[in-house]
N, C-alpha and C positions, 0 to 999 in steps of 0.2 A: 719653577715658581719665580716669580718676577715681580718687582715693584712698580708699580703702574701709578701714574699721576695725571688725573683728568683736571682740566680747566673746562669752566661751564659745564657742570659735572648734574646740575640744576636746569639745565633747558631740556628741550622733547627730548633729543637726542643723546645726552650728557645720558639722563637719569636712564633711558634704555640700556647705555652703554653699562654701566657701574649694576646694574640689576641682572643681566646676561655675565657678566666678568666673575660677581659673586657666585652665580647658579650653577657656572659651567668650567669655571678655571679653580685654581687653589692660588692664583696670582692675590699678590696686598696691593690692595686698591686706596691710595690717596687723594681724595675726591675735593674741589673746590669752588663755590660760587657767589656771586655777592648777595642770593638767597639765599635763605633758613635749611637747614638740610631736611633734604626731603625723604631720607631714606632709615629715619629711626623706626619703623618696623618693622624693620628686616629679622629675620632668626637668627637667634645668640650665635650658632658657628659662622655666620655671614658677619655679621657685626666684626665681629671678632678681627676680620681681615678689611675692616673699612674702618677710616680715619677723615671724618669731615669736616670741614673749616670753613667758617664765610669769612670771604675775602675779597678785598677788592684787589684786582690784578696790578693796578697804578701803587700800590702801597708797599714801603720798603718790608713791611712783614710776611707780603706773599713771597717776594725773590728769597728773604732770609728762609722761609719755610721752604722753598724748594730745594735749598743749597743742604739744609738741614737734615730732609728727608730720604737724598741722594738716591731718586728713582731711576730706575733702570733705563724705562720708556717713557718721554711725558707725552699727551695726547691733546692738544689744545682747541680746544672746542670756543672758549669765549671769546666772542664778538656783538656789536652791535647789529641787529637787523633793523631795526626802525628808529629813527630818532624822535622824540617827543619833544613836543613843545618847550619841556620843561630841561630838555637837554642840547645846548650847543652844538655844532657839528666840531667844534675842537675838543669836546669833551669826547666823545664818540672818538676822534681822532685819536687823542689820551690814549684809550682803551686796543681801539684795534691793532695800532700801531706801535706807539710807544709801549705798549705794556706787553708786545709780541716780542718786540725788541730786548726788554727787560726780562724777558723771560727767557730767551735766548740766552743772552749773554749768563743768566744764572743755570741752564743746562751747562754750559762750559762749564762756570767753576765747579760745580756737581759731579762733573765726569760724566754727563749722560748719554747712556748709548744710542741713543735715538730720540727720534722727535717726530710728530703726525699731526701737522695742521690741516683745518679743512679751511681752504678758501673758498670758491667758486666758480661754476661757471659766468658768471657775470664778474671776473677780474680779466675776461676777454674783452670788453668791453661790448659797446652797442655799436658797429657801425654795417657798412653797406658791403663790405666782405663779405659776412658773417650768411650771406644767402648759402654757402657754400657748409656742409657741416662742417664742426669744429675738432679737430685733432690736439694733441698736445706739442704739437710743432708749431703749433700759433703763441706770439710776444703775446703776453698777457699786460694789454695796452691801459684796460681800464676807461673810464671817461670822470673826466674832475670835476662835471657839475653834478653827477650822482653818488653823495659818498659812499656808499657802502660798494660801489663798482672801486673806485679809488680806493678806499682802502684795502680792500682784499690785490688790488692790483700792488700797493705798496708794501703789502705781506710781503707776496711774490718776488720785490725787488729784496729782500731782506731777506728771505729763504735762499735765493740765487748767492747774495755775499760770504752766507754764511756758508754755502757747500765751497763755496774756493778759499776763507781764509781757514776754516776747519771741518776739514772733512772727516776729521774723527766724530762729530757725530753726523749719524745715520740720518738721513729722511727720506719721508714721505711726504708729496702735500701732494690732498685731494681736493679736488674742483668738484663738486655735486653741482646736479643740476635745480629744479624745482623735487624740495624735498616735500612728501604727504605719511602721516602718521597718525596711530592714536592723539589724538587731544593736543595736536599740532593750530598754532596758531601762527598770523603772516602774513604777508599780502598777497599771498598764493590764496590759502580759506578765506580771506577777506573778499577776493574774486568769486569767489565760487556762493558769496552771500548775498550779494548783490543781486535785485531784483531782476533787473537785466543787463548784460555784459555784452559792453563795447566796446567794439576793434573799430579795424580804420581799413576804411577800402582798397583792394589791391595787398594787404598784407594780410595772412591768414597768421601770425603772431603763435608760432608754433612751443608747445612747454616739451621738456624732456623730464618726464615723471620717474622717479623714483623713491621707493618704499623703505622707510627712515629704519627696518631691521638689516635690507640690506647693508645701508652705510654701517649701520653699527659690526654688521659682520664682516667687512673691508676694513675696519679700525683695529675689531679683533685680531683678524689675522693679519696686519701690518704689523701690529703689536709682536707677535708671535713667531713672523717670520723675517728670514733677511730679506726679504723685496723695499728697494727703495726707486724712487724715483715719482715722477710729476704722474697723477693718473684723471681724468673725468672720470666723474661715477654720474652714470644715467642710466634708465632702462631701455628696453628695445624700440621705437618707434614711436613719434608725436603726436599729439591730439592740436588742431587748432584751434583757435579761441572760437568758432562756430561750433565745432564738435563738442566742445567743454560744453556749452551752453546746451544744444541739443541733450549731453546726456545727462545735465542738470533742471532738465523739461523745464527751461528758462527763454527770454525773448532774446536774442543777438539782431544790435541794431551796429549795424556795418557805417562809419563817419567817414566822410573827406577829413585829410590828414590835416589838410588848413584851415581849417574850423577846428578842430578840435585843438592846434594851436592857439589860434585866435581865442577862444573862448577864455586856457588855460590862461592866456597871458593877463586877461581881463581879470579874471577870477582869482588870483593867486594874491595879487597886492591886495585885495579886497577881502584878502582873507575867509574865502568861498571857498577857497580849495588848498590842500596843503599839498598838490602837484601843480609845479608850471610846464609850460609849452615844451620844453627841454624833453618831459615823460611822453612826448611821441615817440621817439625815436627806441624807448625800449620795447613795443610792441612795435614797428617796423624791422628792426633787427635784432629780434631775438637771438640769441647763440641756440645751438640746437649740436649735443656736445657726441661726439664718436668715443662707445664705448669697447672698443676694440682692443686696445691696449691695457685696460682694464682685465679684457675678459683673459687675453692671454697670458697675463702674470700673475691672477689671481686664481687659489682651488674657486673659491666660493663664485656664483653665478646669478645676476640678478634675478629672483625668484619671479619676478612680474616683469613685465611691459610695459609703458606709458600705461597703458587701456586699463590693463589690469591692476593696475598700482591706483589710479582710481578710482577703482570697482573696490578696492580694497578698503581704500578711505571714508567712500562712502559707506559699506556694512558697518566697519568701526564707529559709523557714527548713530545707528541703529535706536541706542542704548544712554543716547545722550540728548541736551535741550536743542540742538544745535539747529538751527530754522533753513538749513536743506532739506528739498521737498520730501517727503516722507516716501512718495509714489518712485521717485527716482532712487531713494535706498532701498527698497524693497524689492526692487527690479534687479538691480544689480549687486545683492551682496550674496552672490554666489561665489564670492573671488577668496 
């Protein structure tokens, strides 16, 4: 039994995790997020071994709590994925970085044996490399005018410092690629909602799909096991943004790359659009991530495919309001 400590313990992936950790382990689970806890009906012997706390990760009372709790393995899931209106990119910054940092440094004083961030496949960054798939041999470059590439890139830089000034704690950090789940929101589902979806000519803007139990079962047994080191987690083979749309019985209208800059560029001061010209170049060079060294340090096995992780998404969404064509879930929720 082990003491386990999730950050964003409250998002898709968070609350999979800490629901699976109760169900299947006898590990005590110390769950945290700056949402309401989402796991009060859990059964009294599940209860029992969970401890939830909303918190904000920037605030001296999370670090105090972690030092307090002195967990075995902490698993850090919280990050920004969208910025709002209503949130600066330095506040964002706050959170991904600084409060990674700060969390770090509070495993040290804790003693903690280990540490499991998930960064991304997009701490690769976006550039013209990237036609080539993507290994864990590749500088995780990042690009500075999409935060959320940057900052998981500057994770990255802070994971690397902390394995050479203290290698007494243990990691992992995993890179996912495009994650899909039950009741998964993002600008992955935000794509797939969209009347008709637009690529750009000459780039077929290829996703590396993987199924959000996977990850949680690569957390698990990171958790559980001594494997450390940097891994991508994707499934087997891409869909590109044509295919997406084909198998979302949707219209795929294929742009010139410079038009749809031009347009961006217009559109953005104008506040028509909360993307500028900049967001070509993440559907030109997609990363598209090699899950090989994954597969070989890990028991566990990606259960799906791009295709079929998908197919999966779409069944799950069956049973919900969610305004993907009905004809295309029912086609494909064989998965």
């Amino acid at each position: 039994m082990k003491k386990i400590l999730i950050t964003g313990a409250a998002g898709c992936v968070g609350r999979q995790l800490v629901e699976k950790l109760l169900a299947e382990t006898e590990h005590h689970i110390f769950a945290t997020d700056v949402k309401p806890n989402p796991f009060q009906s859990q059964p009294e012997q599940n209860a029992l071994r969970l401890e939830y706390l909303s918190l904000d990760i920037r605030d001296n009372t999370f670090t105090d709590w972690v030092i307090e709790r002195k967990p075995d393995v902490v698993i850090h899931l919280a990050s920004i994925l969208q910025i709002s209106e209503r949130m600066p990119r330095e506040t964002a910054y706050e959170i991904d970085v600084v409060g990674t940092e700060r969390l770090l440094a509070a495993c040290i004083t804790a003693k903690v044996s280990k540490i499991i961030v998930t960064t991304s496949g997009a701490a690769y960054g976006y550039y013209p490399s990237n036609k080539e798939i993507i290994t864990e041999q590749r500088p995780t470059s990042g690009n500075a005018d999409y935060f959320y590439s940057a900052h998981k890139a500057a994770v990255e830089v802070l994971m690397r410092r902390y394995r050479g000034i203290h290698p007494e704690l243990e990691q992992i950090v995993f890179r996912p690629g495009a994650i899909l789940g039950p009741d998964f929101e993002g600008p992955v589902v935000n794509l797939f909602q969209q009347k008709a979806i637009t690529g750009l000519m000459g780039y077929p803007g290829p996703f590396n799909f993987i199924w959000s139990e996977d990850v949680v079962d690569y957390l698990i047994e990171g958790a559980q096991s001594n494997i450390t080191g940097q891994f991508n987690i994707a499934g087997d083979g891409t869909m590109s943004m044509k295919e997406i749309a084909d198998y979302l019985q949707k219209r795929y209208i294929a742009l010139p790359a410079w038009l749809v800059q031009g347009v961006l560029a217009i559109a953005k001061p104008l506040g028509l659009s909360q993307y500028g010209p900049e967001q070509v170049k993440f559907i030109k060079f997609r990363p598209v991530l090699s899950n090989e060294k994954l597969k070989r340090h890990f028991q566990h096995q990606p259960r799906y495919n791009s295709r079929q992780t998908l197919d999966a998404f779409l069944a799950s969404q069956q049973n919900t309001s969610s305004p993907l064509p009905s004809s295309a879930i029912q086609e494909n929720s064989h998965a």
